[in-house]
C-alpha positions, 0 to 999 in steps of 0.5 A: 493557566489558559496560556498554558493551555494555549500553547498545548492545543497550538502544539496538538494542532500542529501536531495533527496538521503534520501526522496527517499530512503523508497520504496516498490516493488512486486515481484509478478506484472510487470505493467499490468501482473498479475497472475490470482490469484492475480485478485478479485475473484466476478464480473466474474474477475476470480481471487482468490483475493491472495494478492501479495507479497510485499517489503520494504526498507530503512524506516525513522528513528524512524519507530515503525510500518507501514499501507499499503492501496492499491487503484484504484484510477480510479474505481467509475468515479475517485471516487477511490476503496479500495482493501487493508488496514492493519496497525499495521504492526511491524516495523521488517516487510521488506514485506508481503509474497504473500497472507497474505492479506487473510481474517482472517490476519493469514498470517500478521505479529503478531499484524496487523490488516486487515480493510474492503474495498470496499467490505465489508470484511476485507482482499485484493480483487484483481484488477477487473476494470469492462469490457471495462473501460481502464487500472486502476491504483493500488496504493500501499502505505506504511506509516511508522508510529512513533506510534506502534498502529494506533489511528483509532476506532473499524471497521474504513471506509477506508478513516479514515484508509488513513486520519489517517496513513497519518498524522502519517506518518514519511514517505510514499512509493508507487508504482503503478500498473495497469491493465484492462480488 
């Protein structure tokens, strides 16, 4: 029985080491500070809307590409917010070096595509949560997909984004930052 048991708790360990191996990080934020820059630049938040750095590691076996979202999930009465999409990102992607969600993508790796957001416009839009309304929470995620084209239509809304690089995904990483005003 306790060779049994042995060998369940080796394969959960391994297990585990392996699921959270994939991660993304920013260089550019530490929760709740974030550089002016970085910030939406409409609705008096005095940004620039210059996407932050990011960084990956560890993805699963079998990657051929990635789809990033980041999402307010605390904006419209917990309806949520889009301020990021892209997708087709190539597989030798280890980041994206800060402003490359600028509009146009000409800083995106070749082959990656912006969506539109909340907005309106395709490209990253910095965090702008409305005065007095608390600290928002920014949820990066990362999808790493076993397709090196994401099967979306032509101008896709962010949800169909999300929907379907999640269920291509060989594996997901986030990392949540917040920020208020």
């Amino acid at each position: 029985m306790s060779l049994r048991l042995g060998f369940i708790t080796l394969a959960l360990a391994a297990f585990a080491t392996q699921a959270q191996a994939f991660e993304i990080s920013s260089p550019s934020v530490s929760d709740g500070k974030w550089d002016a820059k970085h910030l939406g630049d409409k609705a008096g938040c005095g940004g620039k809307s210059v996407s932050i750095a990011l960084a990956w590691k560890d993805p699963p076996a079998g990657t051929k590409s990635y789809a990033l979202t980041m999402f307010d999930t605390d904006a419209n009465g917990g309806k949520g917010f889009w301020h990021w999409l892209a997708w087709n990102i190539p597989a030798s992607a280890k980041g994206l070096s800060e402003g490359a969600g600028a509009q146009g993508g000409k800083r995106m790796p070749r082959g990656s595509v912006l969506g539109k957001g909340g907005v309106g416009r395709a490209g990253y839009f910095g965090p702008c949560p409305p005065p007095g309304s608390g600290e928002h929470h920014y949820v990066f995620t990362l999808y790493a997909l076993g397709e090196k084209t994401l099967r979306i239509p032509d101008n896709p809304l962010p949800d169909m984004v999300s929907v379907a690089a999640k269920s291509s995904a060989l594996g997901e990483a986030s990392v949540t930052y917040t920020y208020g005003r």
